[in-house]
MMTF fields as JSON, N, C-alpha, C and O atoms, coordinates in Angstrom:
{
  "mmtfVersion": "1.0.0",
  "mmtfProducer": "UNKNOWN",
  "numBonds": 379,
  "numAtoms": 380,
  "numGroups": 95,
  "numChains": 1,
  "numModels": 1,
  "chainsPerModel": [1],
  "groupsPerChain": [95],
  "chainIdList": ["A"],
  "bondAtomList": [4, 2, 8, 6, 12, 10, 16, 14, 20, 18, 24, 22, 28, 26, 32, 30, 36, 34, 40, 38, 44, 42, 48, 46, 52, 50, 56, 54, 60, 58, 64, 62, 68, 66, 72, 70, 76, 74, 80, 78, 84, 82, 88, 86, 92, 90, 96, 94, 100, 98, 104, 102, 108, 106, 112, 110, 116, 114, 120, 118, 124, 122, 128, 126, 132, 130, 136, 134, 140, 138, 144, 142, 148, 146, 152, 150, 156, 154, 160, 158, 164, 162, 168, 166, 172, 170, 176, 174, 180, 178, 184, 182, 188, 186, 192, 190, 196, 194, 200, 198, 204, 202, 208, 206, 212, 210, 216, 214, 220, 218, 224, 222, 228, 226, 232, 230, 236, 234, 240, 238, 244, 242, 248, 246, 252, 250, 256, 254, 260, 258, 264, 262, 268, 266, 272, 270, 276, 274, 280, 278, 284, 282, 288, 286, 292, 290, 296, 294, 300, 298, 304, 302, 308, 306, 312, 310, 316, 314, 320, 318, 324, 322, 328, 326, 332, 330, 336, 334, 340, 338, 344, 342, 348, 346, 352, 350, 356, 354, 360, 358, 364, 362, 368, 366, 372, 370, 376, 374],
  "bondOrderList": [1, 1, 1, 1, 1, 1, 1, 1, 1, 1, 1, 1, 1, 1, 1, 1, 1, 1, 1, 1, 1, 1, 1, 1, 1, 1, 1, 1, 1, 1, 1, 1, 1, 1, 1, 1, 1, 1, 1, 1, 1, 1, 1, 1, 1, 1, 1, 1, 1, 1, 1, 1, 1, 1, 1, 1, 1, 1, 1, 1, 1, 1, 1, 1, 1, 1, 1, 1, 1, 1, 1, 1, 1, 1, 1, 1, 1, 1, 1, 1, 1, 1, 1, 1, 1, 1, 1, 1, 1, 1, 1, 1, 1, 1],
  "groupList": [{"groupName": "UNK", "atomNameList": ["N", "CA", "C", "O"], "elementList": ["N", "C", "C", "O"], "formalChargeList": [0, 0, 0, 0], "bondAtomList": [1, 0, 2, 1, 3, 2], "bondOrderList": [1, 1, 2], "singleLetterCode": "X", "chemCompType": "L-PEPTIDE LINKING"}],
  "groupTypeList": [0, 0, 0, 0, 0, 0, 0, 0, 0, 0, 0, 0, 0, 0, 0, 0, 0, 0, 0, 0, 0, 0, 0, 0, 0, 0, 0, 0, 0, 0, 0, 0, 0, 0, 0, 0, 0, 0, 0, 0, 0, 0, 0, 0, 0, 0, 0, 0, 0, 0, 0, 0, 0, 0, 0, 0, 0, 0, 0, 0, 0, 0, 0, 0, 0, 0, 0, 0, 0, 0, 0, 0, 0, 0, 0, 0, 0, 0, 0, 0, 0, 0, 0, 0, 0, 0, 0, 0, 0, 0, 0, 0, 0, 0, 0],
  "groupIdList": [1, 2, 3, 4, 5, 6, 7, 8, 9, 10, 11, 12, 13, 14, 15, 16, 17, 18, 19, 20, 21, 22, 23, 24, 25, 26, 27, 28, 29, 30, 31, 32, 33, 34, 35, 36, 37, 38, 39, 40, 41, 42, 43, 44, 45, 46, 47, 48, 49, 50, 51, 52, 53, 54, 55, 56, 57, 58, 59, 60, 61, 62, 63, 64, 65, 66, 67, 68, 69, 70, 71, 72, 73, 74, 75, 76, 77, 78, 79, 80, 81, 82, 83, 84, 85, 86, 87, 88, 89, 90, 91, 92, 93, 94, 95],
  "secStructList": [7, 7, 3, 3, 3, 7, 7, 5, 6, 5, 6, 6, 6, 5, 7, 7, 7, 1, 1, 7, 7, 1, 6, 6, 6, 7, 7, 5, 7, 6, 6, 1, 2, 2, 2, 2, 2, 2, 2, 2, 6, 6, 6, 3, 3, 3, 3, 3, 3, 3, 3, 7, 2, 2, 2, 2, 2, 6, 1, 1, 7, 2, 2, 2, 2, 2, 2, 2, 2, 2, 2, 2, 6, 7, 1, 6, 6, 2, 2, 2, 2, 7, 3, 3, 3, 3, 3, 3, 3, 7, 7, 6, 6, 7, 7],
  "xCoordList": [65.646, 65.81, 66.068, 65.744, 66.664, 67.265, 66.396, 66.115, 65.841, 65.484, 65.638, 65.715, 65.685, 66.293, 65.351, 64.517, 65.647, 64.574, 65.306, 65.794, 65.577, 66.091, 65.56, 64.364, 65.861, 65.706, 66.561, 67.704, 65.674, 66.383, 67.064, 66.49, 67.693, 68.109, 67.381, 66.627, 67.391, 66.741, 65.884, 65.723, 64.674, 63.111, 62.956, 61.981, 62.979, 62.588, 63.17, 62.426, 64.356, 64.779, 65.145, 64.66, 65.913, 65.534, 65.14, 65.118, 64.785, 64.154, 65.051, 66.211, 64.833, 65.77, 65.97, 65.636, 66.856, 66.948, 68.166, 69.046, 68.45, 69.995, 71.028, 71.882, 71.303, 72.426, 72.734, 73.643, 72.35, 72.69, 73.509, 73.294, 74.63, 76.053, 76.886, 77.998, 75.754, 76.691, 75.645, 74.503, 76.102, 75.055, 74.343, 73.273, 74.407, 73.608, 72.892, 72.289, 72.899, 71.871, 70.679, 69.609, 70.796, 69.755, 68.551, 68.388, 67.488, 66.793, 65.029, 64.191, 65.543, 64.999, 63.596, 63.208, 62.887, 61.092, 60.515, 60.942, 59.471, 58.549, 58.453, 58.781, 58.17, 58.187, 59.27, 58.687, 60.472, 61.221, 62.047, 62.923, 61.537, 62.35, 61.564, 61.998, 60.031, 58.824, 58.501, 57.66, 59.25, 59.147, 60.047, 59.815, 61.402, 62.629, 62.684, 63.603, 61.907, 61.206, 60.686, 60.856, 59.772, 58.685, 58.711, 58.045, 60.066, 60.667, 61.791, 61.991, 62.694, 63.05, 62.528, 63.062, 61.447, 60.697, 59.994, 59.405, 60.377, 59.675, 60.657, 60.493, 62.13, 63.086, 63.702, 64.275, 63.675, 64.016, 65.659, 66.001, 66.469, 68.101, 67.778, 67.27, 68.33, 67.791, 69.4, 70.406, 69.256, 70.557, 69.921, 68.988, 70.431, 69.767, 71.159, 72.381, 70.317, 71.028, 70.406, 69.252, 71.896, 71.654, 72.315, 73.245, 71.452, 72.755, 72.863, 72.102, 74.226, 74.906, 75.224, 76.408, 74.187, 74.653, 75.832, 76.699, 75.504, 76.103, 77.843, 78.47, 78.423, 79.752, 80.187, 81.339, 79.364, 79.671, 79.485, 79.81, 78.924, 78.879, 79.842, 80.2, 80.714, 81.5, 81.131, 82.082, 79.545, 79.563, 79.945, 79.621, 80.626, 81.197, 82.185, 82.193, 82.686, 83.572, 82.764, 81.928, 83.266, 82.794, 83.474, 82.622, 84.504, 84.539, 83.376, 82.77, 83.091, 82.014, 81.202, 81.456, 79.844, 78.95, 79.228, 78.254, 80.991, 81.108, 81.021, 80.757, 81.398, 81.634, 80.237, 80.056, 78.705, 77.76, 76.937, 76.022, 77.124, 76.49, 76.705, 75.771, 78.438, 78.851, 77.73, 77.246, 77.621, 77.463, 75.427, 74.79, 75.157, 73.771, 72.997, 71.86, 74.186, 74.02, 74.672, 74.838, 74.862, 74.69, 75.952, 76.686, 75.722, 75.401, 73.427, 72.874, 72.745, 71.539, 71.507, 72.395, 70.06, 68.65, 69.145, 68.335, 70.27, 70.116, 70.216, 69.374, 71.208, 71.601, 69.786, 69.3, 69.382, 67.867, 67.253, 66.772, 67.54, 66.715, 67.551, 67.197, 68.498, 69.448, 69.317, 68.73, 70.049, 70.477, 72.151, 72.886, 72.112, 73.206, 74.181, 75.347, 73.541, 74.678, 74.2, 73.001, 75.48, 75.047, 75.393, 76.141, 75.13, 75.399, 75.45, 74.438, 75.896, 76.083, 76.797, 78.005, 75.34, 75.832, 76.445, 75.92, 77.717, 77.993, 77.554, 78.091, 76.548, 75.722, 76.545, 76.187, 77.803, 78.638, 78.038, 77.04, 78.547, 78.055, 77.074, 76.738, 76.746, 75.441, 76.309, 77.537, 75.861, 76.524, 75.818, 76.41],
  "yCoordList": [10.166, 9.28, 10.119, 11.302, 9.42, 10.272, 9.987, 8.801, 10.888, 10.13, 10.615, 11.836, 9.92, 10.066, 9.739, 8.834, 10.676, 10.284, 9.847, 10.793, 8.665, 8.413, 8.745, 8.495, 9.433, 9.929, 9.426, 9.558, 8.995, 8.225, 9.753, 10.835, 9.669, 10.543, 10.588, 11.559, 10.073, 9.997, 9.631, 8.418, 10.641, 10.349, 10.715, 11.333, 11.095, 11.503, 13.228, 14.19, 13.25, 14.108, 15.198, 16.304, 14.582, 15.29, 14.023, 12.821, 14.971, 13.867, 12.992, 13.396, 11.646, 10.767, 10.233, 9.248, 11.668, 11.887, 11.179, 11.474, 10.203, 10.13, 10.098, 10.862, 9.095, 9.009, 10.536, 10.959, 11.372, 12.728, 12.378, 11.701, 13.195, 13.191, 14.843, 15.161, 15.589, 16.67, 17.901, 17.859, 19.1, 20.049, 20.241, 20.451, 20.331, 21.196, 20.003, 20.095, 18.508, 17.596, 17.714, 17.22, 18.237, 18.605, 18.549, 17.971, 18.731, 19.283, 18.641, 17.761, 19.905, 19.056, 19.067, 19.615, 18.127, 18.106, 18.997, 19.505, 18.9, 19.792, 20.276, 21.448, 19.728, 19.651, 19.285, 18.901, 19.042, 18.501, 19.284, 18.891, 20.443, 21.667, 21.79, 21.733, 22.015, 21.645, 20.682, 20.814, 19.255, 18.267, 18.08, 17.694, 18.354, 18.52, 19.528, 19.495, 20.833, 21.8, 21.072, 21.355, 19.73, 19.798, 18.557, 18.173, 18.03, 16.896, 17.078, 16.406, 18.208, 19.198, 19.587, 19.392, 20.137, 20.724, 19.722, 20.031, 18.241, 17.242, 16.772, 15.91, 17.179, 16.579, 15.59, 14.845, 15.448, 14.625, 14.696, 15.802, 13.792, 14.367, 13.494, 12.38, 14.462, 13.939, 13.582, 14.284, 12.258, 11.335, 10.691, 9.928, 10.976, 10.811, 9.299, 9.313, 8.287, 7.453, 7.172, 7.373, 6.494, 6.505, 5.039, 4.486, 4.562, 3.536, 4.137, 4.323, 4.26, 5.159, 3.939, 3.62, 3.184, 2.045, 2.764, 2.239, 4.252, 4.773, 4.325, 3.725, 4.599, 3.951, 2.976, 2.86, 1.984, 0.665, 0.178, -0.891, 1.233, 0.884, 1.742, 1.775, 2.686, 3.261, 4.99, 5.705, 5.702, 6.476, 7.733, 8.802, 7.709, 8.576, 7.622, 6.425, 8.444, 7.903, 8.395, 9.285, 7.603, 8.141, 9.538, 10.328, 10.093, 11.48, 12.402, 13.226, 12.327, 12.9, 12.711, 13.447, 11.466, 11.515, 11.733, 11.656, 12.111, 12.969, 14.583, 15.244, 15.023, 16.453, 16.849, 17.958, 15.939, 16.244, 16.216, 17.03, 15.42, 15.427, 16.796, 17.414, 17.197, 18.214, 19.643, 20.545, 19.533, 20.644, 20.536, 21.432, 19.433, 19.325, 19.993, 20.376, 19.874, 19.931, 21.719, 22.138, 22.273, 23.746, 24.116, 23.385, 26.035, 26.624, 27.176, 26.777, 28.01, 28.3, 28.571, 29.089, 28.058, 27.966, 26.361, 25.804, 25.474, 24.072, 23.711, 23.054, 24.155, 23.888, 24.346, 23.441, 24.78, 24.962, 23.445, 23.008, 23.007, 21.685, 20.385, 19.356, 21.129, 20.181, 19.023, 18.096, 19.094, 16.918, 17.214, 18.182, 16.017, 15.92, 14.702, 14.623, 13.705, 13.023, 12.317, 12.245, 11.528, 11.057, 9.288, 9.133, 8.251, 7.278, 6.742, 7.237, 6.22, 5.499, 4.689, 4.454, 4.017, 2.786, 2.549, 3.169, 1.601, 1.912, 0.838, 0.71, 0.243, -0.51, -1.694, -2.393, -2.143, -3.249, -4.473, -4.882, -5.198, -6.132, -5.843, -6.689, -4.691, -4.627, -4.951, -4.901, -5.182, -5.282, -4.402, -4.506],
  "zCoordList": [72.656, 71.516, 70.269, 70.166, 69.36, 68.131, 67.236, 67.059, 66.553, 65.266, 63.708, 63.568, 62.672, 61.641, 60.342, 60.317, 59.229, 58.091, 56.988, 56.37, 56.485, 55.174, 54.351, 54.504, 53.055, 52.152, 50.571, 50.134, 50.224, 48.504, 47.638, 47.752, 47.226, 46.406, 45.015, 44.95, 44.269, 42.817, 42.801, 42.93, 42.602, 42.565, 43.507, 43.082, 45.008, 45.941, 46.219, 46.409, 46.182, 46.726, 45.128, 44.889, 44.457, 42.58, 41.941, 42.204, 40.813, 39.445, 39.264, 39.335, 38.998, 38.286, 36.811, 36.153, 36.597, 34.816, 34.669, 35.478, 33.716, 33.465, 33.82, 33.37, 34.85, 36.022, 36.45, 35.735, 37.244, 37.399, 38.671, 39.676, 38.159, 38.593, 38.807, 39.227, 38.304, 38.156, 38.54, 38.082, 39.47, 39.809, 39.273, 39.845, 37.418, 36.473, 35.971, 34.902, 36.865, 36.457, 37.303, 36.947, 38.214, 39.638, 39.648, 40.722, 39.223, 39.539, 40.989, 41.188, 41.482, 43.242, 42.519, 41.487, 43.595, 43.084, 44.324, 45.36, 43.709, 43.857, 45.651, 45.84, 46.522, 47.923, 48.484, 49.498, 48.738, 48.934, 49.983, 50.753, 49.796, 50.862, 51.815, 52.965, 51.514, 52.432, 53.142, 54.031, 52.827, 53.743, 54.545, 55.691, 54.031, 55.21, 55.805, 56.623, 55.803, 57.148, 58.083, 59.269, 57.569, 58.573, 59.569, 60.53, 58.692, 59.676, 60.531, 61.543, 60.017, 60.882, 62.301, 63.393, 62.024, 62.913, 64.157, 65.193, 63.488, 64.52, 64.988, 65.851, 64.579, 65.166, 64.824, 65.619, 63.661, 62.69, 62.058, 61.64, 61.991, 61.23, 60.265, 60.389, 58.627, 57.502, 56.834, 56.939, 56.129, 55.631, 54.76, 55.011, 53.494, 52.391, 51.894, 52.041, 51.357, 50.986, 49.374, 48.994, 48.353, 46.984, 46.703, 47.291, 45.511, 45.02, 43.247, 42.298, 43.555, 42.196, 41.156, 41.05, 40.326, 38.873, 37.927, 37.229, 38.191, 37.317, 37.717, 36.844, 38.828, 38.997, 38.738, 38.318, 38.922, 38.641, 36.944, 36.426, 36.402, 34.275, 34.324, 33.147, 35.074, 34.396, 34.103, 33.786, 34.239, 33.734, 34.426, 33.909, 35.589, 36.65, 38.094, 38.38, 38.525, 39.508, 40.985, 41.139, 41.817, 43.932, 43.873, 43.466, 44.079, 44.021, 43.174, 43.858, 41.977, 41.128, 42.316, 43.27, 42.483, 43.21, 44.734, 45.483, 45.499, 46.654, 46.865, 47.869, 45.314, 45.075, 45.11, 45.614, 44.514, 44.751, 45.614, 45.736, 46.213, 47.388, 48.379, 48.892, 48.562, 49.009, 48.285, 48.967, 47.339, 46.362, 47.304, 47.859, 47.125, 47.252, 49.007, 49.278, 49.807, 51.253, 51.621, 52.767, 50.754, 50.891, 49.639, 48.974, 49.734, 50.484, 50.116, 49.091, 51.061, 50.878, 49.539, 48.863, 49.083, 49.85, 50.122, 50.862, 49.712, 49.575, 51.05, 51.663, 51.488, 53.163, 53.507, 54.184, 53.395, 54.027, 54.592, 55.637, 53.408, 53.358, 54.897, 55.473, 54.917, 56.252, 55.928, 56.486, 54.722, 54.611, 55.789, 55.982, 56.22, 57.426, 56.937, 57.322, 55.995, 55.784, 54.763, 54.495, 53.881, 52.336, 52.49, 53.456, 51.961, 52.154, 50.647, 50.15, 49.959, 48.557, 48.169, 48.134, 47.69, 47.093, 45.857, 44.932, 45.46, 44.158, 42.85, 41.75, 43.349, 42.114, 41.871, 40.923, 42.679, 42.462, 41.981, 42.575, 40.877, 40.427, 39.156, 38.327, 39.171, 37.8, 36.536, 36.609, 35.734, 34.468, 32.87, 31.796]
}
């Protein structure tokens, strides 16, 4: 059997400052490398899913939040953490 850990992006995986959209908005929390070791280690494939408001007001485009995700899933120490796949939402409908 496969199993898999979803992972929120903002607030879970980095802080959720200010629609962060861009590498130098990053910043991972505190455990976050330590917990995707240890779910890793149980056999776990980690796929972090987001819903981006920010696309849908306008304050970035899906390429921006694809280039990051890319940027977020390596190279080391980030690839450490083995996110395997990104899923996002684009806040459709908010106003």
């Amino acid at each position: 059997m496969n199993k898999c850990l979803f992972l929120d992006r903002d607030g879970i995986i980095n802080e959720d400052i200010n629609y962060p959209h861009r590498p130098e908005d990053i910043r991972f929390t505190e455990d976050i490398f330590s917990l995707c070791a240890a779910a890793q280690q149980k056999g776990y494939m980690l796929v972090v899913v987001t819903n981006q408001a920010g696309i849908a007001r306008g304050y970035f485009g899906e390429e921006q939040v694809r280039a990051l995700h890319r940027w977020m899933a390596g190279p080391p120490p980030r690839a450490a953490a083995g996110l395997r796949g990104f899923r996002s939402g684009t806040g459709a409908g908010l106003h």
